[in-house]
N, C-alpha and C positions, 0 to 999 in steps of 0.2 A: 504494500500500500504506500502511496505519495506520499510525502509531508501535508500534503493539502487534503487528503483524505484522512487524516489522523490528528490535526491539529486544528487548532481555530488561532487566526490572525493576531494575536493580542501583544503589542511589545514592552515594555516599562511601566506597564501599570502599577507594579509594586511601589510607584514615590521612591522608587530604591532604597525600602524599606525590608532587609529579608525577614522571614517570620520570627518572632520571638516569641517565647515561652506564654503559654497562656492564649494567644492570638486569634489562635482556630476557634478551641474551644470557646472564646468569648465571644468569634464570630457566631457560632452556632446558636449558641446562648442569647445573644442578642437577635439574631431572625427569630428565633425559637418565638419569643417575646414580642417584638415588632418588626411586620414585615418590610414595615418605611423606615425603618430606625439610621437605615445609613443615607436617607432624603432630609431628613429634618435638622434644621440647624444647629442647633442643642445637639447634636450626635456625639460632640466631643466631651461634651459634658456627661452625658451620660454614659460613654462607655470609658472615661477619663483616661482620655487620649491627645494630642493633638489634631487637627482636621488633617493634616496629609496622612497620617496614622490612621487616621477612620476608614478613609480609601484603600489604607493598605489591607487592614482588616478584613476588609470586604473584600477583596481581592485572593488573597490567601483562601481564605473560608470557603470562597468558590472553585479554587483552584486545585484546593485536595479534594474536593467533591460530597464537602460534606452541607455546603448552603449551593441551592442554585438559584437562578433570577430569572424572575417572569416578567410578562408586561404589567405595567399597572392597569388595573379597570378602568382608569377617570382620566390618567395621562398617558398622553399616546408615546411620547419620548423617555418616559419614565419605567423604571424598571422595581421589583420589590424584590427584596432576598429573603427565600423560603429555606425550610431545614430538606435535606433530602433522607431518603428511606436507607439507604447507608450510613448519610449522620445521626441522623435515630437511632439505628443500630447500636454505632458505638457510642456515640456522645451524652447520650441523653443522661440526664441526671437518677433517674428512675430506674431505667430499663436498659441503659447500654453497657455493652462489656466495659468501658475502660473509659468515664464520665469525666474522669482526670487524667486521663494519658498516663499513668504510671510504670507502662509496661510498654517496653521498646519494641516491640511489637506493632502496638499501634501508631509508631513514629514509620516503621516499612510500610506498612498498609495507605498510609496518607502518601507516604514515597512513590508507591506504585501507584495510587486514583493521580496524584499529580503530571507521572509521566506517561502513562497509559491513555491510548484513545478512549474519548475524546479530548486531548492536551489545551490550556489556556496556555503550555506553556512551549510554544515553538523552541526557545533556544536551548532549553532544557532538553528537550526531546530529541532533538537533534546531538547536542552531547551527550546523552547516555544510549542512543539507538543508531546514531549512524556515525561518530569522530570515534575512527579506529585506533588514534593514537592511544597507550598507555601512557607516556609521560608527555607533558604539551605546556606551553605559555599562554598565561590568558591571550595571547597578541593572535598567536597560532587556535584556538581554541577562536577567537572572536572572528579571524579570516574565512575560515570553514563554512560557519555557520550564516555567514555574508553570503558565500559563495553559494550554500545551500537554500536559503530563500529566495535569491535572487533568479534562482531556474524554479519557481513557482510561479504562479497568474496572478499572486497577490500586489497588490497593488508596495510599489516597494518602502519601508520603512528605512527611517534614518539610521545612519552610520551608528551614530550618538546611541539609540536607544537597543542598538543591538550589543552594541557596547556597556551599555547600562546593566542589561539581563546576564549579560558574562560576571560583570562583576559581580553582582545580586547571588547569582546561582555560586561562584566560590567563595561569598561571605558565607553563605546558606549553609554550605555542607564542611567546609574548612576556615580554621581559624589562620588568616594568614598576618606574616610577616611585615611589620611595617616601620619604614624609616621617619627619625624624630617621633613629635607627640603622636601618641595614637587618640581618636575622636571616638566620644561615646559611643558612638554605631560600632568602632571594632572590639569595645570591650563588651558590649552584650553578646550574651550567645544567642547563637540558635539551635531551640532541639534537633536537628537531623545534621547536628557535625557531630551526633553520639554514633551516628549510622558509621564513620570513618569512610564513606562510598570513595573522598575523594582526599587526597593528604598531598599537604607540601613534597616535593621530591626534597631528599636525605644530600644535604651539601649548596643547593640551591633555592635562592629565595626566591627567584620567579618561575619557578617552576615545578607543575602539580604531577600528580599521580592516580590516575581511577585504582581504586582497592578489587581489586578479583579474589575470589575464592570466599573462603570464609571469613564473615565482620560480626563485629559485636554486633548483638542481640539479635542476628537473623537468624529466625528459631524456622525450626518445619514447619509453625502454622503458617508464616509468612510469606514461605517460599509455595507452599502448597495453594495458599487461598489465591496469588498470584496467576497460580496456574491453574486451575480453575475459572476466576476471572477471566482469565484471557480465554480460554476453552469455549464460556459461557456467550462471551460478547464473537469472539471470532466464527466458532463451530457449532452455535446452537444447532440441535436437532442431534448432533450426533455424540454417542457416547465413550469416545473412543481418541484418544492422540499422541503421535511419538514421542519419545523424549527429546529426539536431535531437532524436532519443530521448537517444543518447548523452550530448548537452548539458544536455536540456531536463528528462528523466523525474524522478522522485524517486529518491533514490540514484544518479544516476549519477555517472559523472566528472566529468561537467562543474558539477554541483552541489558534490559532494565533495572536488573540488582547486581549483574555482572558477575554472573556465580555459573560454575560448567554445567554439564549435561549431567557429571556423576553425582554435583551437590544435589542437583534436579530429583534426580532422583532416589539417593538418600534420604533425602526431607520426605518425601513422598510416600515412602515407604515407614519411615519414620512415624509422621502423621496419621497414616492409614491405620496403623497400632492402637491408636486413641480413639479414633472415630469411623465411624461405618461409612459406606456410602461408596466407596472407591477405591480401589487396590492398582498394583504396576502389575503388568502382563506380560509376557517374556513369548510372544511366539516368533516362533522361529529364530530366534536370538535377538531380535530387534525388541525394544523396550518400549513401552503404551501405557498412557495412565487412562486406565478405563473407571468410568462412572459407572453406577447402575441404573440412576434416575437422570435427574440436570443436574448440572452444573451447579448452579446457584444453590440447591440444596446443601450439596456434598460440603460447598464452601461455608455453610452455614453449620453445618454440624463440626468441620472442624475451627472455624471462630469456639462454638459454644465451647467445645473440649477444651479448648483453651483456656479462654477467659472463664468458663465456671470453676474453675482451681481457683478461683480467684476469690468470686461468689456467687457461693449458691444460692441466689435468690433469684439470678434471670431467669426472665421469663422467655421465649421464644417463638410464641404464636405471635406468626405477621410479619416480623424480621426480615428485611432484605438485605441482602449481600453486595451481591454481585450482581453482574451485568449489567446493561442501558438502565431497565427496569429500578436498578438500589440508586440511581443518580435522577430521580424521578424525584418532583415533590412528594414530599410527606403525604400533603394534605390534596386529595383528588379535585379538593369546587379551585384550587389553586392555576390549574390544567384544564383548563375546557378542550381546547383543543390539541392534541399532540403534537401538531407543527409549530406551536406555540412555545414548546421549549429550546432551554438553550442549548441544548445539544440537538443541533439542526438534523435533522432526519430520523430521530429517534425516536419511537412511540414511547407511551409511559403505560405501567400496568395501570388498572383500574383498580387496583387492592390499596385499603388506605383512605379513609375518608377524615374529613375535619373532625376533632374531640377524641380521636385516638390517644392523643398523649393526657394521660392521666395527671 
């Protein structure tokens, strides 16, 4: 698939603010509450931020796939940010596995909704699915990804802001090196440099390294509900897929956590031990992660196995996961119409109506 087929056009919207602790979840928290809350002027007040912070907010929250944006009913240019059936899943304060993100787990899972079709995040997606280099300079990392929009039909953005999401994307996941003072923005972290996806190279200050193989906290659930997700949105209908697709395809896990074919299927098997739904297949020597039912099931029962070690009080009736479908508003009168979403060509399930969240 194209970059134009797996991504939507969006460049620097971050305010060049990478995420920070708390961020998402407050986004969630705040749509949860008010679906205009990032339209009204007082926003910054009320989610005690600064206003390019507010944007950023919204930004982020949309872009791991846990709030998405509808039109507004009364303004035609206006947009509302909804909670989706994914961020319910996990976020919710009630009923999600991981209300607080506690569990580095749920920092991969927002890793993969962020780089996985459908992406808000071109440049990202573009360096973890298609810039082959393992060691690379922002300079070289920024040239690529020039070169790589520019053979699409999008209409072209600036130097500048492509330049902007390089920088944005190695504050994101690495704490880098800097000469004289360093400015508040480089001493906040951000949770996804716990992932290690991406590290300064050893003797050089300008230049980075993608982490392959095994990283902190990439547990089987993560790698497994990955592939699933991808399974789900790619191959619905059928119950069945290799492991060298898995690793190898565009978009997959194996590209997008940057983990081989054997991690692939380690985890897999791995996870399969805790949860039903799905085992690895071995015919003829070639390797298969076969489902029994969907996808989006299998993915859900290993979320739960997971996260109820955690606590046992989830509940699990309704939960989506995965596929188009979990990146769907929550709430159904939100959706009238399926072309009406932000993820252009994607229906939404009809499961989910207004006063579900408790």
């Amino acid at each position: 698939m194209t970059l134009e087929q797996v991504a939507i056009p969006t460049f620097a919207n971050h305010q060049t603010f990478h995420p920070r602790f708390g961020w998402i979840k407050k986004g969630y928290d705040a749509a949860v509450a008010d679906p205009d809350i990032f339209n009204i002027p007082n926003a910054p007040v009320t989610l005690g931020v600064g206003k390019n912070m507010v944007d950023a907010i919204r930004f982020w929250s949309t872009a791991t796939k846990v709030v998405t944006r509808v039109p507004h009913p009364e303004k035609s240019r206006v947009t509302r940010s909804v909670p989706t059936r994914f961020g319910y899943a996990i976020l919710d304060d009630r009923r999600g596995f991981d209300p607080y993100m506690e569990d580095t787990t749920t920092l991969w899972l927002l890793h993969w909704q962020a780089v996985s079709a459908p992406s808000f995040l071109p440049v990202w997606r573009i360096a973890f699915n298609d810039f082959s280099a393992v060691e690379f300079t922002e300079e070289e990392l920024q040239s690529f990804c020039i070169d790589e929009i520019a053979a699409t039909t999008w209409s072209k953005p600036r130097d500048s802001s492509i330049h902007k999401d390089v920088d944005c994307l190695l504050r994101m996941y690495t704490r880098r090196d800097t000469k004289g003072r360093q400015t508040l923005d480089d001493l906040l972290d951000s949770p996804f440099r716990e992932l290690q996806l991406i590290q300064p190279s050893p003797g050089s200050r300008k230049s980075y390294r993608f982490v392959r193989g095994d990283k902190k906290g990439l547990s089987p659930t993560a790698i497994t509900y990955a592939c699933l997700d991808y399974m789900e949105k790619n191959d619905r209908g059928n119950r069945t897929v290799s492991s060298t697709r898995l690793a190898l395809d565009p978009g997959s896990p194996g590209r997008l956590l940057k983990i081989t074919e054997h991690e692939i299927v380690d985890a897999l098997e791995s996870a399969s031990r805790e949860a039903g739904g799905f085992r690895v297949a071995r015919p003829a020597g070639s390797r298969q992660l076969v489902v029994d039912n969907q996808p989006a099931l299998a993915a859900l029962a290993v979320l739960a196995s997971h996260y109820r070690k955690l606590d046992l009080t989830l509940k699990l009736d309704d939960l989506e996961v995965a596929g188009h479908s979990a990146m769907q508003p929550l709430y159904s009168d939100f959706l009238t119409n399926p072309e009406e979403s932000i993820y252009s060509g994607r229906t939404g399930s009809k499961r989910g109506k207004k006063g579900t969240v408790a």
